[in-house]
C-alpha positions, 0 to 999 in steps of 0.5 A: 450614496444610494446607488453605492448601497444598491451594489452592496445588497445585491453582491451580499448574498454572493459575498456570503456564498463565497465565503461560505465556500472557502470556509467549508474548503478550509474545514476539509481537512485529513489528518493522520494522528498515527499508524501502526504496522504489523510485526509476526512472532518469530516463529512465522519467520520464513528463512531458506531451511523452511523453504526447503521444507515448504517445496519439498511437501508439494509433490506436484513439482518437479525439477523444472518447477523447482528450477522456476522457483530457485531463480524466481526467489534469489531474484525477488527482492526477499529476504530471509526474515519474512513471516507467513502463516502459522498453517505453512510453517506448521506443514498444515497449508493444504488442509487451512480452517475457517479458525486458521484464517481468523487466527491470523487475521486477529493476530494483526488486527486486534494487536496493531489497534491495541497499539494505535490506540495505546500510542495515541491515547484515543479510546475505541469509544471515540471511533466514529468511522471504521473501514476495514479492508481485507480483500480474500476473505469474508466472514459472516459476520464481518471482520469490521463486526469482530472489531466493534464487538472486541473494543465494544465500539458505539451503535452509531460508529459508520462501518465499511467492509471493502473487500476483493479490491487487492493492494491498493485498497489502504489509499481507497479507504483514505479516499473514503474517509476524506469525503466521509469527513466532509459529512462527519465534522470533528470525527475520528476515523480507523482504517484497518489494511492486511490481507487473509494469507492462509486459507490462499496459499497456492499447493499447485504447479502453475509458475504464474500462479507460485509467484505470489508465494515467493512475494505475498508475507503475513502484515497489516496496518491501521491508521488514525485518522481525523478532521479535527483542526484542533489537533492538527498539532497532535498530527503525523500527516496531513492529506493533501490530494489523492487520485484514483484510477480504476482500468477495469473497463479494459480486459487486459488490465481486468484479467492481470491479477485475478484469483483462479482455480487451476485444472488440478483444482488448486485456488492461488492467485494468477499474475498475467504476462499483461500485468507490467502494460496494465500497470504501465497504462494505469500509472500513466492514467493516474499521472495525467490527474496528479501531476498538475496537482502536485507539481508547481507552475514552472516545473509543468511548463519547463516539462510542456516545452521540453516534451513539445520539442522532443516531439519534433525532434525525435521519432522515438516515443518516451516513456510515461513521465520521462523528463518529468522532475517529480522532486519539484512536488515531493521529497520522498517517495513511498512505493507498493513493494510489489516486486523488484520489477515494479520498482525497476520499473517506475525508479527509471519512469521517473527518474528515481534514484537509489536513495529514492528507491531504498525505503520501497526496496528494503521494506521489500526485503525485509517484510515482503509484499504485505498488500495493502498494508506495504506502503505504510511500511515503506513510510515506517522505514523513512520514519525510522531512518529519521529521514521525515521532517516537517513541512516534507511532501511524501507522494504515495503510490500503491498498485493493486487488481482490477487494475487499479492505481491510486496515489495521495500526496501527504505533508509531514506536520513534525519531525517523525522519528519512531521506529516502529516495526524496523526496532530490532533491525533498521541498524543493520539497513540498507544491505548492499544486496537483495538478492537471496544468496543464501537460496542459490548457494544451497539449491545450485544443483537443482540447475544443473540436474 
């Protein structure tokens, strides 16, 4: 008997360490008790007459911009129904204040957290961490001190201001607060994602630099977020793993999106023909990480065969992911509405269909390019088509400057049925086109100037 208690005292303290492993494992949890996006007035819509009007103020362009701009807008993916900054409907976009910007900026943010908090019935008071992440512009003080003087949040809420980090930035922050609740048990967390529109909309000639007129619209979101196993019930969504994937080192990848002054001294934001292989290799990068966390066992090796023999059989090189069955992990896709290339792109990498494509290609459509705020959009959009049931696994992937790729896999915890900013139109969608017809109808004769 001795010796069998010997064994017993020795294994104990591992015994103990390991149990105390899986139990902090256990405790790790990141749930989102709600979301909730943006929705302009409806006087910042942004339909083909003000375009009109918008161009016609810029006496830099001339017919061939004017031709750039008629085929870049009927193919983007943009409908008539975005919204854009108060300063451009207004005609005031070459000469914006400081006071403009934080209009804007409060309009999102105070009016999604006045909602999130009513939807969810958490009070500004609870608020235990509070990230905020708004990449082009930065105030003193900060957008994060506005939010906490408005609300009149606790002296010991955890602020963070991530800014400069472009689109991807919401799933950032998500990271963020995941391992800042392995440190703050029983918190609530708030991440607030939008981008400042106003003091950066582009008055130059540059076509590179135009772009992100057609694509960039007024949007944001804010999110709840906890680690409290007791309202896991309560519970939208549950995190389960997320991977980040910064390719800065590499120039080709730093210079794709950067913000530039051009040589009439006009600020916008400057998209580089290297910006689909920054892409490409940054999504690649990422993939490498998520898969075999997200994939099961039999779909990694049936792919390990599969790539093996085409290898041996084949000279030609296969893009990233080909033959990889992604729905062997997740049922819904919830892509960056970046741009219809973007999601030409990684619809045909991964072997996407158009049901798969239609939240990321509609939400495009409707609202635009909203930053980081997009792919919450693009969940709103399942949600409101009912389409999220419990148990579900939603794979998100947002692309932003640096260049950055970040994805997270979440499981649905109920049935999700609100409609949110999709109220007054989700009826009427998916249209069977996205291309802007009306533009090309009305502008035809700028092709044959």
């Amino acid at each position: 008997m001795e010796p069998f208690m010997t064994i017993c005292l020795l294994l104990l303290p591992f015994s103990i360490f390991f149990t105390c492993k899986l139990l902090e494992k256990r405790n790790q949890c990141c749930y989102i008790l709600g979301y909730e996006c943006y929705k302009a007035p409806e006087d910042q819509k942004l339909g083909t007459e003000t375009c009109e009007k918008i161009i016609h103020r810029n006496k830099n362009l001339g017919v061939e911009e004017y031709r750039f701009l008629l085929k870049a807008g009927v193919n983007s993916g943009i409908g008539e129904e975005t919204y854009v900054p108060r300063t451009v409907i207004e005609g005031r976009e070459q000469s914006t204040t400081l006071s403009d910007a934080l209009s804007e900026i409060d309009d999102i943010v105070f009016g999604t957290l006045d909602n999130l908090f009513a939807k969810t019935g958490v009070s500004p008071s609870e608020i235990d961490i509070l990230v905020v992440t708004i990449s082009m512009i930065t105030t003193l003080p900060s957008i994060p001190t506005r939010v906490i003087n408005h609300y009149k949040m606790r002296e010991d809420v955890k602020v963070f201001n991530l800014s400069g980090m472009g689109c991807s930035t919401s799933v950032i922050a998500v990271d963020l607060v995941q391992n800042l609740f392995k440190t703050y048990k029983n918190a609530f967390a708030v991440v607030m994602s939008s981008e400042s529109l106003t003091p950066n909309w582009y008055c130059g000639k540059e076509r590179s630099m135009m772009v992100p007129n057609i694509l960039f619209r007024v949007g944001g979101c804010s999110l709840l977020l906890t680690n409290k196993r007791s309202l896991r019930h309560q519970a939208m969504l549950k995190l389960k793993c997320l991977v980040r994937i910064h390719a800065g080192a590499r120039d080709e990848a730093y210079n794709s999106c950067t913000r530039i002054e051009d040589a009439q001294g006009y600020c916008g934001f400057f998209l580089a023909k290297d910006l689909p292989k920054a892409a490409a290799k940054a999504i690649t990068m990422n993939f490498r990480v998520l898969v075999p966390k997200m994939l099961p066992l039999r779909e990694l090796v049936r792919y390990g065969i599969v790539s093996y023999w085409r290898s041996k059989t084949s000279n030609e090189r296969a893009s990233p992911g080909a033959g990889l069955n992604l729905k062997t992990g997740v049922k819904h896709f919830c892509i960056h509405p970046g741009g219809r290339p973007v999601i030409d792109g990684l619809g045909k990498n991964f072997g996407l269909n158009e049901h798969d494509l239609e939240p990321t290609r509609m939400t495009l459509h409707r609202f635009g390019n909203t930053s980081a705020a997009g792919v919450w959009y693009v969940l709103s959009y399942m949600e409101a088509k009912k389409r999220l049931k419990k148990g579900d696994r939603i794979l998100m992937i947002s692309l932003g400057s640096g260049f950055k790729c970040n994805s997270c896999v979440m499981e649905v915890m109920k049935d999700l049925e609100d409609v949110n900013v999709w109220e007054d139109c989700i009826s009427r969608y998916p249209v069977e086109s996205t291309s802007n017809t009306s533009i090309l109808e009305k502008y035809a004769w700028i092709n044959d100037s």
